[in-house]
C-alpha positions in Angstrom: 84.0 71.6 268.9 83.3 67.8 269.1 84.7 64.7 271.1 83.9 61.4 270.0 83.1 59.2 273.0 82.2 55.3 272.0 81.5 52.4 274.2 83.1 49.6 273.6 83.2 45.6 275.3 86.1 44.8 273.8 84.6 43.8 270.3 87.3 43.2 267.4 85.7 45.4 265.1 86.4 48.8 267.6 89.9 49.2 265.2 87.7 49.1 262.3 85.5 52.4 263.9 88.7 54.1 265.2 90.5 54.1 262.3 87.5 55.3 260.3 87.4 58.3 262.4 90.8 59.0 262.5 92.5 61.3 264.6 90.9 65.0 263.6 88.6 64.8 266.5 89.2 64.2 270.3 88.2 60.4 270.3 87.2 58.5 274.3 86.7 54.9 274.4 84.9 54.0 277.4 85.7 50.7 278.5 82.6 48.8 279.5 84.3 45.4 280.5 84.7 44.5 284.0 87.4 45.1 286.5 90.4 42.6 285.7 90.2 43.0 281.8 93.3 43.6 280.1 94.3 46.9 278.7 92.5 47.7 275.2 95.5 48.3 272.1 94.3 51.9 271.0 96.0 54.3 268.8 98.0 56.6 271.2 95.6 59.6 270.5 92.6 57.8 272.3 91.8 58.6 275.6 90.1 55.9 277.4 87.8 55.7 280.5 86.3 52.9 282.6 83.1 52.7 283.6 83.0 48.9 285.3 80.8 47.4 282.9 77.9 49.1 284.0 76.2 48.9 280.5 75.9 51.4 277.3 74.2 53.8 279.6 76.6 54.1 282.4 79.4 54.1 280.1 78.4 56.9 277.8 77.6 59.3 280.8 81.1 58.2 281.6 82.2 59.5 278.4 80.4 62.9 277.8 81.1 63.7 281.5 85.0 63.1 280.5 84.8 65.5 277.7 85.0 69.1 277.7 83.4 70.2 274.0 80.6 71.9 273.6 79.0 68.7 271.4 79.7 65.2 272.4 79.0 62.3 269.5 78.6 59.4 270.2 79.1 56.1 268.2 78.7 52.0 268.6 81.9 50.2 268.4 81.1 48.7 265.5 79.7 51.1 263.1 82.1 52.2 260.3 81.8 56.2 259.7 82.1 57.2 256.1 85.1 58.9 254.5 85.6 62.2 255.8 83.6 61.8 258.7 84.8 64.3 260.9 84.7 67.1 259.0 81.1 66.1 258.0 80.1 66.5 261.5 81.4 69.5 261.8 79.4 71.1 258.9 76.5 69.2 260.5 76.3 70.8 263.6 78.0 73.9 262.7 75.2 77.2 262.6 72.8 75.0 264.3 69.9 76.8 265.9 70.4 77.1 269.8 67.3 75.4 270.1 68.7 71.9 268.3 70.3 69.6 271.0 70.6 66.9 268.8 72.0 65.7 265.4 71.9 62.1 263.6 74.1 60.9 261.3 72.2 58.2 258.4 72.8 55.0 259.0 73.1 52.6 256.7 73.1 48.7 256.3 75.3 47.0 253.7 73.4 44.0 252.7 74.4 40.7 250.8 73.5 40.7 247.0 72.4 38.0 245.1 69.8 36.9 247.8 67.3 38.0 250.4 68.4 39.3 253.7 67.8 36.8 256.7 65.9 37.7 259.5 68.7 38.8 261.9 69.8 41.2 258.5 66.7 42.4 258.5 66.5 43.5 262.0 70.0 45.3 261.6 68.7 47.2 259.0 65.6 48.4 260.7 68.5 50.6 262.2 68.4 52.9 259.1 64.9 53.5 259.5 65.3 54.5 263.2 65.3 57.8 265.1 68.1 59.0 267.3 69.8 56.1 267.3 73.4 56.3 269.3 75.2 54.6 266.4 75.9 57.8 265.5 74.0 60.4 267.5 75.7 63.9 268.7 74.5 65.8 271.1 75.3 69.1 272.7 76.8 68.8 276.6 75.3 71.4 277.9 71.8 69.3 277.4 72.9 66.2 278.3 73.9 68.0 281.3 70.4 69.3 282.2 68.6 66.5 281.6 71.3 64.5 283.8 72.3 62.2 280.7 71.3 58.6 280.1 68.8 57.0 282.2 71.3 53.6 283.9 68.6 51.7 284.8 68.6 50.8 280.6 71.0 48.1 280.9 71.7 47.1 277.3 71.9 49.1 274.6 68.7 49.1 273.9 66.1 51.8 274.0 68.3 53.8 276.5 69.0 56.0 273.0 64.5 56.5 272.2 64.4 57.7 276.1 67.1 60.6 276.1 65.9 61.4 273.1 62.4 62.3 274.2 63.7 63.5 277.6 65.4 66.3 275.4 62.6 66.8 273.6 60.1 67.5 276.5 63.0 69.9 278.0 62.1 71.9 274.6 64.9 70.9 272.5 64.6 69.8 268.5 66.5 67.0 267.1 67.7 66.6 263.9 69.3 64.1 261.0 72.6 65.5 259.5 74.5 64.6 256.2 77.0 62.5 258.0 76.9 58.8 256.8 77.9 55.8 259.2 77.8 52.3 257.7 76.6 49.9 260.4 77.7 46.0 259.3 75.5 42.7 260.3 77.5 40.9 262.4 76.2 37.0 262.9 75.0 36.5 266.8 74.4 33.0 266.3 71.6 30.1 266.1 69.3 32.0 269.1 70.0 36.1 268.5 66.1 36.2 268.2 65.8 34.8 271.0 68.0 37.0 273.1 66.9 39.9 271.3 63.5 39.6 273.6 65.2 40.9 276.6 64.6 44.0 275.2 60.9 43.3 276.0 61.7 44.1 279.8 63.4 47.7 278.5 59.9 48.6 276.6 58.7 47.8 280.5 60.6 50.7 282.0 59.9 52.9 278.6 56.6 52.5 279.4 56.4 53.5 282.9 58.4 56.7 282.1 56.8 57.9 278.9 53.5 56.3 278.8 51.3 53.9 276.7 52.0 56.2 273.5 56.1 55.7 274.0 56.3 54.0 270.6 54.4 56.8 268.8 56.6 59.2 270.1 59.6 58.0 268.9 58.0 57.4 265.5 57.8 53.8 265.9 55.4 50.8 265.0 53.7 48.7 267.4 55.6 45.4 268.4 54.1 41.8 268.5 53.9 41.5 272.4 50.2 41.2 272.4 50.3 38.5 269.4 52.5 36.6 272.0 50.3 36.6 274.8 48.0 35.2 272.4 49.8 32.7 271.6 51.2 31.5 275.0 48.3 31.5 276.9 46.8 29.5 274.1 49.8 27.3 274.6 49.7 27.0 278.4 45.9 26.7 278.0 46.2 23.7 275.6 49.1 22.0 277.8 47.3 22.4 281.7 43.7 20.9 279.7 45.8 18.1 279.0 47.3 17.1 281.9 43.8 17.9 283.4 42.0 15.3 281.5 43.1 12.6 283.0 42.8 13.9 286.7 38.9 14.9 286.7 38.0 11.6 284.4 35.3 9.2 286.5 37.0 6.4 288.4 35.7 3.3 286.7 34.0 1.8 289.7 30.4 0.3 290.0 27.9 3.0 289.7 25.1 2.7 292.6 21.3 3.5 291.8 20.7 7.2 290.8 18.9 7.6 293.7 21.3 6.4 295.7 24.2 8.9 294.2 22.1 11.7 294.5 21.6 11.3 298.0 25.1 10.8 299.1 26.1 13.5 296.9 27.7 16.9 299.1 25.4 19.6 298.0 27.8 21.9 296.2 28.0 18.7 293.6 24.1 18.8 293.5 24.4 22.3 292.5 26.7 21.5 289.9 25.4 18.5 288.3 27.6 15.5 289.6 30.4 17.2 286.5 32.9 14.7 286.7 30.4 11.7 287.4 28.1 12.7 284.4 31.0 12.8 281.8 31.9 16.8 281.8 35.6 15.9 281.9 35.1 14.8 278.0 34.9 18.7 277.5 38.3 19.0 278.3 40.0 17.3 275.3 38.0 19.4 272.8 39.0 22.7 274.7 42.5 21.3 274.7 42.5 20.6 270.9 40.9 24.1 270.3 43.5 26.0 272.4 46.7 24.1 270.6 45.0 24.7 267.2 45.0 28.2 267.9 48.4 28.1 269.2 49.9 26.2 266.4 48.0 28.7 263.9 50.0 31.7 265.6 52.9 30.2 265.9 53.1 29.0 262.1 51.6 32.7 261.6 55.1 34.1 263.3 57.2 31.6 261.7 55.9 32.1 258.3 56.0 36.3 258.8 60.3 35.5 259.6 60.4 33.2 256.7 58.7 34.4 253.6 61.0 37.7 252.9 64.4 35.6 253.8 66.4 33.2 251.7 64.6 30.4 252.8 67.7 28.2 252.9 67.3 24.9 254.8 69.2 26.8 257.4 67.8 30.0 257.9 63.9 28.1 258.0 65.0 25.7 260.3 66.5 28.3 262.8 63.0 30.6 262.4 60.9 27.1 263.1 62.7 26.6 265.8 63.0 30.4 267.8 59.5 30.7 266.4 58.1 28.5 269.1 60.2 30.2 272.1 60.2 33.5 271.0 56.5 34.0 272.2 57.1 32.9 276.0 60.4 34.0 276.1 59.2 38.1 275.6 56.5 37.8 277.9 58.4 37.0 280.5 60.7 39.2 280.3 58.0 42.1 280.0 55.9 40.3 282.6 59.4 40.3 285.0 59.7 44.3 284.4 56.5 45.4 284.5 56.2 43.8 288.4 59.7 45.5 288.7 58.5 49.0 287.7 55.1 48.6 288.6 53.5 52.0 289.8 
């Protein structure tokens, strides 16, 4: 009835979601690395299939399109599925409605006790709050097979899991969250995560172009904070280029001839403007400077502050959201900016 098909990169933790699911179902492991890798240690019951390290996309196409059951699930190599798993699929998608294409399991988080979840904790656990998330996502074959699967111009595995789902919804199919649990640990990514986590700006790019301005709706999601950081990096860029301008329209400090005398010799697209430079308009440019970081530093503290206040607020995990706080904001533009010239209409 099912095959299990799950991507993998190598990561340590794939034992962990093998043995969870044990060996009741047909299980594929698509290897994602690159050629030259060594061979993965797998239980002997797994099947495995390359796909070139081609990304989540191309590698789960390369698994449904290896399996021959009617409903395909597929999982992240690092989620842990609950006890009994498999045969809580199976009472998930058994008697489902021909019209359901799709089934979820519920994901959840573990979290630390005895303090508040850091920012990167946080952001994993947004993952039990999403819809039709491939951590744990089944999905019948013969679907997959009319819409022509995952879109592989998704890259990472990010949002390539919101756009088959609403491609199989606009083919007329229903999706739908089963009783399945799958635990989904936080793994640490490091000082900059946050930061790298804005390449998935440039996937909200292509979203856009294929499902419209209302993507996020659709997918019963909440607007992001790309706008915010336009804001603030223009304000940034603003305040930095009035600086360096200051210096290069100031007056030269030279002798200053009669009025009459500067008028005369004056080109007439300076008469039109009012001799700027010579009559002190350069002094403007310090104030609009201070103005423009003022505002920047005020969004930026803004950002920082949001990332802070519902953490631990160790010395650690402040320090780290000071620091990505200021490069966050340029960072996802441009990567948006990149993919939206890429996939411009």
């Amino acid at each position: 009835m099912i095959t299990v098909v799950i991507p993998t990169v190598g990561r340590a933790t794939l034992r962990r979601t093998l043995a969870a699911v044990g060996s009741a179902a047909p299980v594929i492991v698509v290897d994602d690395r690159r050629a030259g890798a060594g061979e993965l240690e797998l239980p002997g019951h797994v099947r495995v299939v390359r796909s070139g390290g081609r990304g989540p996309a191309a590698a789960r196409n390369a698994g449904w399109r290896a399996a021959g059951t009617p409903w395909v699930v597929f999982l992240d190599d690092d989620v842990v599925p609950g006890p009994g798993w498999a045969e809580a699929v199976r009472k998930d998608l058994a008697d489902l409605p021909d019209d359901v294409a799709g089934s979820q399991g519920r994901i959840e988080v573990p979290l630390p006790g005895g303090r508040r979840p850091t920012d990167a904790e946080r952001n994993t656990a947004g993952l039990s709050r999403a819809s039709w998330v491939t951590a744990d996502m089944a999905y019948r074959r013969s679907a997959l097979e009319r819409i022509g699967g995952f879109d592989e111009r998704f890259p990472r595995a990010y949002r390539e899991d919101a756009d088959i789902a609403l491609r199989v919804e606009r083919a007329g199919h229903r999706l739908v969250v089963g009783e399945r649990v799958t635990a989904h640990p936080v793994r640490e990514d490091g000082f900059w995560a946050g930061v790298r986590f804005q390449r998935g700006n440039a996937d909200d790019a292509l979203m856009r172009r294929l499902h419209g301005p209302r993507w996020r709706r659709d997918i019963g999601g909440s607007g992001g904070r790309l706008r915010r950081h336009a804001v603030t990096s223009a304000a940034g860029l603003a305040a930095t280029s009035l600086v360096l301008a200051a210096p290069l329209t100031r007056a030269p400090a030279t002798p200053r001839p009669p009025a009459s005398a500067r008028l005369l010799a004056m080109p007439r697209t300076r008469v039109l403007d009012g001799g700027w430079r010579e009559h002190g308009g350069w002094r403007v440019l310090p104030v609009l400077a201070a103005v423009a970081g003022a505002l920047w530093a005020a969004m930026t503290a803004e950002f920082a502050w949001r990332r802070i206040a519902p953490g631990p607020r160790t010395a650690r995990e402040v320090w780290r959201m000071v620091v990505t706080s200021l490069v966050i904001p340029p960072v996802a533009c441009v990567h948006r900016l990149r993919e939206e010239w890429k996939w411009r209409r």
